[in-house]
N, C-alpha and C positions, 0 to 999 in steps of 0.2 A: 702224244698229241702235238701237233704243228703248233707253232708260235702263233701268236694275234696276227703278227707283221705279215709270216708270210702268206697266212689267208687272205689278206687283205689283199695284200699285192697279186695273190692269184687270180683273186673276183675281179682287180680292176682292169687285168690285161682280158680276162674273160669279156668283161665290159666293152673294152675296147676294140676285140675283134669283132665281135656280133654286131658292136653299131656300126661299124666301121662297112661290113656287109651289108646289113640292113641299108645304111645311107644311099649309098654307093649305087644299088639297088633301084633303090626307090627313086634319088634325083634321076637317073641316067632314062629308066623305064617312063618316068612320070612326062620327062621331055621326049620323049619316042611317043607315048600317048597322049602328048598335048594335056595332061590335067594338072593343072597346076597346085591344089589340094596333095596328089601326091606329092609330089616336089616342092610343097611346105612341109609336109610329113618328112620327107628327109633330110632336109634342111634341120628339122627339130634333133634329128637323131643323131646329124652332126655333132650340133651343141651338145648332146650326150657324151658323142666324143670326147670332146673338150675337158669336159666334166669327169670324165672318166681317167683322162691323164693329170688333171690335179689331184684323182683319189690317189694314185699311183705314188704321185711325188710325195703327197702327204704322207705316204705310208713309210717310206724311210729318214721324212723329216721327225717322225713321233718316235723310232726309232734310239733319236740319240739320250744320251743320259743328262742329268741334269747339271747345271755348272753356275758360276759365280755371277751367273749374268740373268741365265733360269733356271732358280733353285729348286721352282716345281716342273722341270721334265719341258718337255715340248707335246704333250699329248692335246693340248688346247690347238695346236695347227689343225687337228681334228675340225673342229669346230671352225674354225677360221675359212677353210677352203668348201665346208659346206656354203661361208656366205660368200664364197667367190662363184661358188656354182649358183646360186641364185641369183645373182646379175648376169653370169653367162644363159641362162634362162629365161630370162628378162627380156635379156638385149633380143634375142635371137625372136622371140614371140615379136615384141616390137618393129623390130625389121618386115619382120615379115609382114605385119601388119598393114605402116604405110605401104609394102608395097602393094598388097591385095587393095584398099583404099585407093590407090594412082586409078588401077585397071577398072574398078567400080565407077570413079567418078568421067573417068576418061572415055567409058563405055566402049571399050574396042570387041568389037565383034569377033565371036571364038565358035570353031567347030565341038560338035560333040567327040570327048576323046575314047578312046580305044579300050578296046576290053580287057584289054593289059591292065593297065589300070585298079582293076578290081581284083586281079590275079594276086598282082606283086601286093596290092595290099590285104588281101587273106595271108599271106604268108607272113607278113611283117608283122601282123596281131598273134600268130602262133610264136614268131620268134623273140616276140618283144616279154610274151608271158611268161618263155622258157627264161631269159635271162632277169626278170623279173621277180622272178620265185628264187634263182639262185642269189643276185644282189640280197635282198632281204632274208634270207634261212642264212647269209655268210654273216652279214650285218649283225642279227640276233646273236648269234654266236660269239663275235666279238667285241660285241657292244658299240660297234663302230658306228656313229652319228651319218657319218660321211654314205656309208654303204647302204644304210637304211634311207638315207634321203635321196640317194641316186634309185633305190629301188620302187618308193613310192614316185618318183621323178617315170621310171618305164610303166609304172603301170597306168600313172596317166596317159602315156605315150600311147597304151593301148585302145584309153577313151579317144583319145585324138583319131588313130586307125581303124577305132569302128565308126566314128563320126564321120570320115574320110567316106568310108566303105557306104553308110547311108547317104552320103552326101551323091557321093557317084551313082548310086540307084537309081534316084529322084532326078539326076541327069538322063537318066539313059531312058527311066520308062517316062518321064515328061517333055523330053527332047528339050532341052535346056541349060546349056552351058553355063550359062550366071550361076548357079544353082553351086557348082564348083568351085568356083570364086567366092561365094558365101560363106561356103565351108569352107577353106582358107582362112579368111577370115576371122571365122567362131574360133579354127584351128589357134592364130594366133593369140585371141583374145586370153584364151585358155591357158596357154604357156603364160604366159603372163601372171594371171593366177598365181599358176605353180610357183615359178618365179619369186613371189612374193610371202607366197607361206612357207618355203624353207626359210626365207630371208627372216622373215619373223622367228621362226622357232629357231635359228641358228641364234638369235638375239639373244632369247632366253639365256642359253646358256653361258654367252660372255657378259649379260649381266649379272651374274653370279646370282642367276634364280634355277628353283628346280621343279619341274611339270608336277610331280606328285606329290600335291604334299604328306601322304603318306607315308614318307620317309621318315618325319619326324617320329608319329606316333612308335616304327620300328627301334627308334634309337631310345624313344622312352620305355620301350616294353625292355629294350635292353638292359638301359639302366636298373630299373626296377629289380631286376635277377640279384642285384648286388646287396648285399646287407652290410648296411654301412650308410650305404650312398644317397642322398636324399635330394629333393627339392632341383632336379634338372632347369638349369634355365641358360639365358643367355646361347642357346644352341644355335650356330648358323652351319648350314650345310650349302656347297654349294658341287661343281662337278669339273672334274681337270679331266678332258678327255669322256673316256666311260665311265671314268670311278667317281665316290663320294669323298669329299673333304669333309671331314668333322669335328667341329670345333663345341667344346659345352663347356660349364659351370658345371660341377655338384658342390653340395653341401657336405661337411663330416662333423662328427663330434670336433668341440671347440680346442679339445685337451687332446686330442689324437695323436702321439708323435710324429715327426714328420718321416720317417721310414715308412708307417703301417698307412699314412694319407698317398705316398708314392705306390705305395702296394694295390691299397685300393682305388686308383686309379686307372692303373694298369689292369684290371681287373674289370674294370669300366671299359676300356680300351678293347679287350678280349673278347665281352658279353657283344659290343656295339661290330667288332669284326664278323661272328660267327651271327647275328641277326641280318645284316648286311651283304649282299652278295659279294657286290665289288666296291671296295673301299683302297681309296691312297693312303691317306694317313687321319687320324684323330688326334685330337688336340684336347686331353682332359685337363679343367684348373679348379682348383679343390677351394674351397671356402668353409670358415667355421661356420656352425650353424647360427641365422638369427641375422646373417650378413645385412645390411643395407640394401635393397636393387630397386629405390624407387627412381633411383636417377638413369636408371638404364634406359640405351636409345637403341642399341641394337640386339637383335637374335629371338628365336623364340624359348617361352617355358609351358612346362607341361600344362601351367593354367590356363595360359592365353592361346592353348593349340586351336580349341573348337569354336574359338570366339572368332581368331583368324581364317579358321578353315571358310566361316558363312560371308565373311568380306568379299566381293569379285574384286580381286586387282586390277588394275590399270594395264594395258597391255600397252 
């Protein structure tokens, strides 16, 4: 099986070609047909570009090993360049924005454009689907934040290009050029969106929060396997890159020696690995039983899982 790395690094040059065509395509075609909807549309797909060669760099910056400086790895640059890609998202929507807004308020009078137009953008919704489906099936596979958000990033790309594609209809069978310019506009509005909710869900994960909390409940069924091990708590999980950080509390008999409390931790350690798909490392710390934890401020325990789960967080 290929490395994580080098799939990634294939998806992202894959990325890169297809926008790169697609772009190219559409600005060039969209000014030959005078519709400026397409040639927002490729404009968008630039900033895919963009987007696509920070997946790239990121791929051999997660790469390196970890050292005196970052003890846990560099797999968080994962994460990091997803939220660079959502301001490159952002910006490019916004641009584009004011500029449809200039041409709206300025009201400059436009011919109806060219049937190119509708052409190049049937083809750009076939090609944005193909690379679409490949970004996300590579994504899934190595868990990569980065790949999965550049993938849901194209398939909006395809709302954009069939909005584009009705946009231009309503041009052509109502004889009305603004109609195009409108749709530019939604087009931008939309990016913008997008923009915004990778930016948030990139947050999640550098705030050391995790989308399901289902994980917990995994890591207590795990514990549970163990005879010995009791009273989980203090558990905080949080995600370096794709994997799980795991840190818990158990309880043991109070008389345990401490060989057989390292044993059965490790043991703890093993059940919580094989429940877990992808885990960095776990952090088991043993307590006798009957411990004190009313002073505790951080983590979760198996009591307080379901009391938490009906809480809505603050996003």
């Amino acid at each position: 099986m290929e490395s994580r790395e080098k799939l990634i690094v294939r998806a992202s040059w894959v990325s890169i070609g297809g926008n790169a065509l697609l772009s190219v395509l559409k600005i060039i075609i969209g000014f030959l047909a005078g519709s400026l909807a397409v040639v927002a549309d490729g404009i968008d797909s630039a900033g895919d570009i963009v987007a696509s060669v920070v997946t790239l760099y990121t791929a051999h910056v997660i790469t390196r090993p970890p050292n005196l400086k970052y003890v846990y790895g560099y797999e968080r640059a994962d994460t990091i360049a997803s939220k660079v890609m959502a301001f490159i998202i952002f910006f490019a929507g916004a641009q584009l924005g004011i500029s449809t807004i200039h041409r709206l308020v300025e009201g400059v009078s436009r011919e109806l454009p060219s049937i190119l137009a509708i052409y190049v953008t049937v083809v750009s919704i076939a090609g944005k689907l193909l690379l679409a489906y490949y970004q996300t099936l590579i994504g899934r596979k190595t868990g990569s934040q980065m790949l999965m958000a550049n993938g849901r990033n194209m398939i909006n790309d395809v709302i954009i290009s069939v909005t584009v594609l009705v946009g231009l209809f309503f041009t052509f069978v109502m004889k009305m050029p603004i109609f195009d310019t409108i749709t530019a506009f939604a087009v931008s509005i939309w990016i913008m969106i997008v923009g915004f909710r990778i930016f948030r869900e990139s947050s999640l994960v550098l705030m050391d929060g995790v989308e399901d909390a289902n994980v917990y409940d995994k890591v207590f069924k795990a514990i549970s396997r163990v005879k010995g091990a009791s009273n989980p708590h203090r558990t905080r999980i949080r995600k370096i890159g794709h994997q799980y950080m795991v840190t818990v509390d158990i309880e043991v008999a109070g008389d345990l020696p401490v060989r057989q409390a390292h044993e059965l931790a490790h043991h703890v350690e093993k059940e919580i690995r094989i429940e877990l798909v992808d885990v960095y490392d776990v952090m088991v710390h043993t307590e006798p039983e009957g411990d004190d934890m009313a002073n505790e401020k951080f983590g979760i325990s198996r009591d307080n899982l379901e009391k938490l789960k009906k809480k809505k967080p603050k996003h």
